[in-house]
C-alpha positions as CSV (number, residue, x, y, z in Angstrom):
1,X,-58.4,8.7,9.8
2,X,-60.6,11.4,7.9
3,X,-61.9,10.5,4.4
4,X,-64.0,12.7,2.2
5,X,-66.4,11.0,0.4
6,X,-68.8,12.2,-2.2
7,X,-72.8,11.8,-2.7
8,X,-75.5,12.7,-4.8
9,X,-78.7,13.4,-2.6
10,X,-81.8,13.4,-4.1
11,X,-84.5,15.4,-1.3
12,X,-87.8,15.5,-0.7
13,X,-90.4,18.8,-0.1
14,X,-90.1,18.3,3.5
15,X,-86.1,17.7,3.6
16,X,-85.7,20.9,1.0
17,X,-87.6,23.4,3.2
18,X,-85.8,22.2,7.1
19,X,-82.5,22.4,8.0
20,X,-81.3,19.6,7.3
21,X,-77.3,20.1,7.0
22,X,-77.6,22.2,10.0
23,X,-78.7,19.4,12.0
24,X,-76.2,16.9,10.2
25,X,-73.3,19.3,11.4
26,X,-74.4,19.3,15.0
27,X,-75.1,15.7,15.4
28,X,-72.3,14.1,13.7
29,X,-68.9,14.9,13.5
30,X,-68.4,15.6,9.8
31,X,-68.0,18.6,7.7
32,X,-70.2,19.0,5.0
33,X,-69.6,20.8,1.8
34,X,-72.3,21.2,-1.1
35,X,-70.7,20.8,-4.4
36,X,-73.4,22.0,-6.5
37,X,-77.1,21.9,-5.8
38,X,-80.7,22.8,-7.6
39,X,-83.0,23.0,-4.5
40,X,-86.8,24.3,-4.5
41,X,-89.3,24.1,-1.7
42,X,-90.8,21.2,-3.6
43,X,-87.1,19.1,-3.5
44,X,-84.2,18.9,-5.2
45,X,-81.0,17.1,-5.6
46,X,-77.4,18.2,-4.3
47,X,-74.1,16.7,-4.5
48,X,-72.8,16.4,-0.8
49,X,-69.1,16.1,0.1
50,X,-68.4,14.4,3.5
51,X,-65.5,15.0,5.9
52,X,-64.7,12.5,8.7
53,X,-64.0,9.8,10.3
54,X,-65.6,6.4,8.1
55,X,-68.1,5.7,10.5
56,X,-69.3,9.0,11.3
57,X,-69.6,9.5,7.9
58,X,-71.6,6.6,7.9
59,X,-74.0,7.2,10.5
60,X,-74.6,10.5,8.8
61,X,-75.7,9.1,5.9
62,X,-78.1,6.6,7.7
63,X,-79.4,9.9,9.0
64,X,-80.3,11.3,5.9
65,X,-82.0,8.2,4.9
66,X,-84.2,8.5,7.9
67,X,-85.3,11.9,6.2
68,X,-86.7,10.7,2.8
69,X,-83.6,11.2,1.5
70,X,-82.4,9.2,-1.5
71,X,-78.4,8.9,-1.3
72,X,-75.8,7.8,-4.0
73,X,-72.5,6.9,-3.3
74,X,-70.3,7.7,-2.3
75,X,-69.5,8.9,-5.9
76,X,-66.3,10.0,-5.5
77,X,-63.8,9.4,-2.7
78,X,-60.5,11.2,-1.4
79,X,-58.2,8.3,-2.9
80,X,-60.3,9.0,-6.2
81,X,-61.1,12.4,-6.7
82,X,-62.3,13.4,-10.2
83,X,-59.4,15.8,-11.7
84,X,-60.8,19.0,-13.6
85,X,-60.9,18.9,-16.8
86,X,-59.2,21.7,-18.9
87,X,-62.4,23.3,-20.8
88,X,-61.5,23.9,-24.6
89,X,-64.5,26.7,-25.1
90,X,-63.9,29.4,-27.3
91,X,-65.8,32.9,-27.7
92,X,-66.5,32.1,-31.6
93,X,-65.7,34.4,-34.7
């Protein structure tokens, strides 16, 4: 059964500059989707949605810990997912 699941990486110089979700997409069978990210040569962090099976997802994961990468989460999963929120901004007078 598929599940998406939700995490907040947190990457080192050496993960920011290779491609990492290249090689995450080719060795395990998940889909990835970045949710919102601020990456420079020197790191970064990115907020990581996985698609898949539990354990694939899973050994993914363990694979990006293997990197340098520090992972939270999962922060948000299918059976949870955070709702939008209606904004209430206004252009001012």
């Amino acid at each position: 059964m598929q599940v998406t699941l939700v995490y907040q990486a947190a990457l080192n110089a050496v993960v920011a500059s290779s491609p990492f979700l290249s090689t995450l997409s080719k060795q395990f069978a998940v889909d990835v989707i970045v949710r919102q990210a601020m990456v420079t040569t020197s790191g970064g962090t990115m907020e990581l949605a996985l698609i898949g099976d539990q354990d694939e997802i899973n050994r993914a994961v363990a694979f990006l810990q293997t990197t340098g990468s520090t992972l939270t989460g999962p922060i948000v999963t299918h059976d949870h997912a955070v709702k939008p929120v209606q904004s209430n901004v206004s252009r001012g007078t």
